[in-house]
N, C-alpha and C positions, 0 to 999 in steps of 0.2 A: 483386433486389439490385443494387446499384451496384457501377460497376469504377471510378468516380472515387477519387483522392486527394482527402479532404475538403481541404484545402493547395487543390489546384488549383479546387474548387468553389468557392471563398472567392476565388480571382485574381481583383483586378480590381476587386474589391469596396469599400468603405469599409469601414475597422476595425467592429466591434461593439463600441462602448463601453457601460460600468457606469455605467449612469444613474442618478443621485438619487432615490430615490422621494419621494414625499410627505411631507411633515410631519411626522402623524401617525403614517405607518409608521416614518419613523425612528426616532422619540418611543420605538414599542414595539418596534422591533428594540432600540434602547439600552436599556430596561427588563427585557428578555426578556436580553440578554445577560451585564448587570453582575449581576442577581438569580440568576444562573444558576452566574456565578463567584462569586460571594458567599456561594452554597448549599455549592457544593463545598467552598471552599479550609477552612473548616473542620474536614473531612473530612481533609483532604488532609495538614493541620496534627498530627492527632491521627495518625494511619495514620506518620510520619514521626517524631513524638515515639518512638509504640511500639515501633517498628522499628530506631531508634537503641537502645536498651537492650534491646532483644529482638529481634535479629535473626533474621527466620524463616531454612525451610531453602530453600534455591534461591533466595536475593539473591543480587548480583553479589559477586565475588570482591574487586572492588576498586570505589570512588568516585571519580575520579579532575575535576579542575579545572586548565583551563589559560590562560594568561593573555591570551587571544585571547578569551576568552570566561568570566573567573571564576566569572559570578553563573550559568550553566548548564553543572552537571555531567554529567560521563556516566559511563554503567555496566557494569561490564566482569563478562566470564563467562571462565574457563576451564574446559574440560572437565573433567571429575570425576576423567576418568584422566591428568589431563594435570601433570607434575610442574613446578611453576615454578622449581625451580633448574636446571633442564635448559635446554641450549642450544637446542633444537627449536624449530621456527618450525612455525606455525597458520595453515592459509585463514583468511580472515577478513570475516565478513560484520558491518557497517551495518545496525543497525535504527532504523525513526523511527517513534513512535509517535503515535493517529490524537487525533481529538476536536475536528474543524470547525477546524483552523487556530487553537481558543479556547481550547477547555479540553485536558486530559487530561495527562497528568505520565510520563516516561520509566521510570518505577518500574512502570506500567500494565502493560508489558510481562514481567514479573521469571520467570514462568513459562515465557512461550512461548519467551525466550532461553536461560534454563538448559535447558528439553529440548532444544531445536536444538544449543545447546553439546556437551551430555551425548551425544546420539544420534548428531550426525554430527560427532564430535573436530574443532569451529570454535571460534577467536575468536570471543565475539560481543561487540560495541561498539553502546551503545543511545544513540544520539544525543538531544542535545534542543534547544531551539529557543524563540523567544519569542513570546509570546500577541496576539494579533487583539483585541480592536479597537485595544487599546493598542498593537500593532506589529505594524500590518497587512502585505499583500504589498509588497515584497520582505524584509522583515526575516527572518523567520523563514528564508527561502531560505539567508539571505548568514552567518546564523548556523550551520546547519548545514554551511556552504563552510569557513568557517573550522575548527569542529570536527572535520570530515572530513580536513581538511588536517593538522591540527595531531597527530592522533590515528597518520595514515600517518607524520609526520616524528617522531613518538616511538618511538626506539632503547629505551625500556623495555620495548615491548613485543613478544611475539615475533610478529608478525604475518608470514608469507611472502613475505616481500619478491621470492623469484624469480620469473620469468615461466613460462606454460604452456611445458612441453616440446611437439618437434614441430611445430612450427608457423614461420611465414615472418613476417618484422615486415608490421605492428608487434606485439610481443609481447602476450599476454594475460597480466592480472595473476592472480594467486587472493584476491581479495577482490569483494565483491560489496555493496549497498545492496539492503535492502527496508524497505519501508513498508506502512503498515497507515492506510486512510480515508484522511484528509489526508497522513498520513505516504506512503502510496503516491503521492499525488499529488507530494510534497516529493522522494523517493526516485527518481522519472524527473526533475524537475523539477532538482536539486544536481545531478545526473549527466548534462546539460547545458551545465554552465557551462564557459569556456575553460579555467579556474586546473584544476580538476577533470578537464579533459579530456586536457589537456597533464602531470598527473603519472603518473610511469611506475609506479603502484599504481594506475591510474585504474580503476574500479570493474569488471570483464570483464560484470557483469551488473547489473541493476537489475531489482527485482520487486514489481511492487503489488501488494497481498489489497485486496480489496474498496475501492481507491481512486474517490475521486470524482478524475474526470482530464477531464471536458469540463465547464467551469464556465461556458461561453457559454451553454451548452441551461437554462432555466429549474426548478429543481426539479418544480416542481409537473408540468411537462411530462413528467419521467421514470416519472412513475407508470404511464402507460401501458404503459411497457417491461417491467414487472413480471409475474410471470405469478401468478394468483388459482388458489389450491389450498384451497378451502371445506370437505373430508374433511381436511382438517390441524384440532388441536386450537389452539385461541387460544395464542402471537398468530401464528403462522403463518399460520393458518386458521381457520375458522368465520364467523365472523358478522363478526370481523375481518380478512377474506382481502383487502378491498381499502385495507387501511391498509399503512402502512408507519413502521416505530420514526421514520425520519429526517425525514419528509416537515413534519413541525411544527419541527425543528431547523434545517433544511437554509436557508432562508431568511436568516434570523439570523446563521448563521455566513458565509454569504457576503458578504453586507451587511460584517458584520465585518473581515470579510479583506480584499473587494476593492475599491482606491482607485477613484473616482469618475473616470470619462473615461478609465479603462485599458481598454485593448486584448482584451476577452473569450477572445479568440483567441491569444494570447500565448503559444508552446509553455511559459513558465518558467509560467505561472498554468496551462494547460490543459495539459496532457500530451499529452493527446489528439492536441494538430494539432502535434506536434513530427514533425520530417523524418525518416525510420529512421536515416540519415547522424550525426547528432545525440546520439542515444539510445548507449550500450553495445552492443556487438557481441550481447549475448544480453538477451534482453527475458523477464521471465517477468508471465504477468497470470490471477492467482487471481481469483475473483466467488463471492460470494453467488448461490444462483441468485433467492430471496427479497430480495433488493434492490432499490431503485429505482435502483441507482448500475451494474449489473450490466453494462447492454446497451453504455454507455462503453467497457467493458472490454473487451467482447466486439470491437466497432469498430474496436479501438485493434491488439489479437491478429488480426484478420483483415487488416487493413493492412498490418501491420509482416510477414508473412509472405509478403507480395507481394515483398518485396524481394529473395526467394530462386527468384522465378517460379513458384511456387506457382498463382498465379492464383486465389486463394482470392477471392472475394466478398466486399466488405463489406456488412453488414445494415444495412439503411433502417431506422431508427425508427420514421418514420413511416408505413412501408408499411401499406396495407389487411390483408395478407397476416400474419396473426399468426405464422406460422413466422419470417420477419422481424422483425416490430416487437416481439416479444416474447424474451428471453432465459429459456430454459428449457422446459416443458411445464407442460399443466395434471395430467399425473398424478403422484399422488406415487411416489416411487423404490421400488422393491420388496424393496429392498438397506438394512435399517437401519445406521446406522452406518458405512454404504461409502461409496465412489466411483462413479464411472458406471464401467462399462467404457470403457478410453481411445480403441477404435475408436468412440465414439460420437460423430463431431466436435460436436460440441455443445454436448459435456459436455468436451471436452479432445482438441487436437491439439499436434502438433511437428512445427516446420518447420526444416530446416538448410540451410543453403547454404556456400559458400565452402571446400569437405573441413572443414564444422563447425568454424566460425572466425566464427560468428555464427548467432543463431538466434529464435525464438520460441514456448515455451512458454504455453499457456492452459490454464486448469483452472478450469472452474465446479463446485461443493462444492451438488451437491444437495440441495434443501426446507431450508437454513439462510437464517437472517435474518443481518444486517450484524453485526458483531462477536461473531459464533459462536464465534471459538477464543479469547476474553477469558472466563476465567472470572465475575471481575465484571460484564461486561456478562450475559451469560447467566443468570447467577444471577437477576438483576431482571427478565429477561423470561421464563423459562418455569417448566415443571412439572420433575419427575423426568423424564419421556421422553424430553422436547425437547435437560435438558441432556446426557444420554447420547449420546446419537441426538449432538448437537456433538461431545461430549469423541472419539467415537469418529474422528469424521469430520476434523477436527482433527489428530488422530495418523496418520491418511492422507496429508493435504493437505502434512504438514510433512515426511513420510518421504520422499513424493512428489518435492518441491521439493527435496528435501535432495538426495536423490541424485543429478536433475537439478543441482545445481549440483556439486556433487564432480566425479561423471563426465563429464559435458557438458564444463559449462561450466569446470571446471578441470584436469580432465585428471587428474584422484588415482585 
């Protein structure tokens, strides 16, 4: 393993810019992506009709539009015990939801924010954002800057405006940003920004699930990082143990999102090579261990944990050595529906430093594929097993996170 900062591997270096492809590949990245939003928005049209006159159980409590940003709403959750004519004020976590920077609607998420809401008594605020190719990087960033803004200087809501008790400036707030695929990417990336950084609600934590965060490294490249479990039932495993859902997507939406002669390396595009300095005092980073996007993840948590002396290793990708170049094992988990045990660094450490005024959590969510705790994604890729074996795993991953963010990271 390396002890380099990728940052300092890159000193010295010329940018790695997003080159043009060819002609033709553009032809069918543009084909492949309007054919793509065109399939959906239909969907998307009818799912929104119904839901207006038949509101299911667990949408947000409120729709709320502000004039920073009109044409993209956000969605708000109180907790089920939580009384809105009460003075009480609520931690408050930021969600941004995934789908290549292209597709996917803030609504995507209605589930996973009402249980996080319900389970661990949060605010939750589900950000949204505007679509690639049509409003490629930086748009989508600078729209969730403003939403995020707009949503902490709204006195409607009860959000916790106090700082962590205990602690020496600068305060920590109790609010926090996660993202989910690109939203994870977006969620280090807004968390970032000066305007964001300098407001005294500024996020105490930021946490990717399965974000794509080094978008220099070539998709098709990432596959190797993946680890092949062929005793897994399709599409985990079998005959298609060395595919991956994203590896035909992944291309396309990049294309999409990332302007031509930009900076590959750019911590606001790549997460990845952002300075720990930079980032939120507390870093949490969820993985598929079945993803091609995983071992990112994994690089990003083994980094950022150096900052505490740790002297954790980061893992080569492309080392010969498949304990390195690979995130996960080839055996399947013994444990359905669980977690790894958390002494298994592997599967998940915690690092603190500072008397825990700053930290990083990693959690990889054993033999799932990418967008495992989305019911709708799930539904389309497995059997009965698969989606139990997630729903389980899922209500781990979230209880997990939860608490780490309460007790850790906020001090409740």
């Amino acid at each position: 393993m390396t002890d380099t900062d990728p940052r300092k591997e890159s000193h010295g270096q010329p940018a790695l810019k997003q080159e043009p492809p060819p002609l033709l590949s553009k032809l069918s990245y543009a084909a492949h992506i309007y054919s793509l939003q065109g399939f959906i928005s239909p969907y998307l049209w009818m799912r929104d009709w119904k839901e207006y006159f038949y509101p299911p159980d667990g949408g947000p409590n409120i729709i709320k539009r502000y004039e920073v940003r009109p044409y993209l709403p956000i969605r708000i959750f109180f907790p089920k015990s939580y009384d809105q004519t009460s003075p009480q004020v609520l931690p408050t976590l930021f969600t941004i939801h995934g789908g290549g920077f292209c597709i996917g609607h803030s609504r995507d998420d209605d589930e996973w924010n009402r249980r996080f809401a319900n389970k661990q008594k949060t605010l939750v605020i589900a950000l949204n954002y505007s679509k690639a190719p049509q409003h490629p990087f930086p748009t989508a960033l600078h729209d969730l800057e403003a939403l995020l803004l707009a949503a902490l200087a709204d006195e409607s809501l009860p959000i916790d405006r106090s700082a962590r008790p205990g602690g020496t400036s600068p305060s920590l707030s109790r609010t926090a940003v996660l993202g989910f695929s690109a939203g994870g990417n977006l969620a280090l990336a807004v968390s970032q920004l000066p305007s964001v950084r300098a407001h005294p609600q500024t996020p105490a934590a930021a946490i990717s699930v399965y974000g794509c965060l080094d978008l220099s490294v070539p998709p098709a490249a990432k596959l190797a990082n993946r680890p092949v479990k062929p005793t897994l039932a399709p599409p985990r495993g079998g005959k298609d143990a060395l595919a991956d859902p994203l590896a035909g997507l992944a291309p396309t939406f990049d294309w999409s999102y990332i302007p031509y002669g930009h900076d590959l390396r750019d911590p606001l595009l790549s997460p990845a090579w952002a300075e720990g300095a930079d980032l939120p005092p507390f870093v949490g980073v969820v993985a598929a261990e079945l993803d091609m996007l995983a071992h990112e993840s994994w690089r990003l948590a083994c980094r950022l944990s150096r900052r505490g002396g740790r002297g954790r290793a980061v893992p080569d990708r492309l080392s010969k050595d498949e304990k390195e170049r690979v995130c996960g094992r080839r055996e399947v988990g013994r444990r359905k529906g669980a977690l790894e045990d958390i002494n298994n660094e592997r599967f998940g450490f915690e690092d603190y430093w500072d008397k825990s005024r700053g930290g990083v959590k990693w959690l990889l969510v054993p033999d799932v594929l990418h967008g495992f705790d989305n019911p709708h994604i799930r539904g389309l890729m497995g059997g009965e097993v698969m989606i139990k074996d997630a729903e389980m795993k899922t209500r781990a991953y979230v209880e997990e996170m939860g608490n780490w963010l309460r007790e850790r990271v906020w001090g409740l």
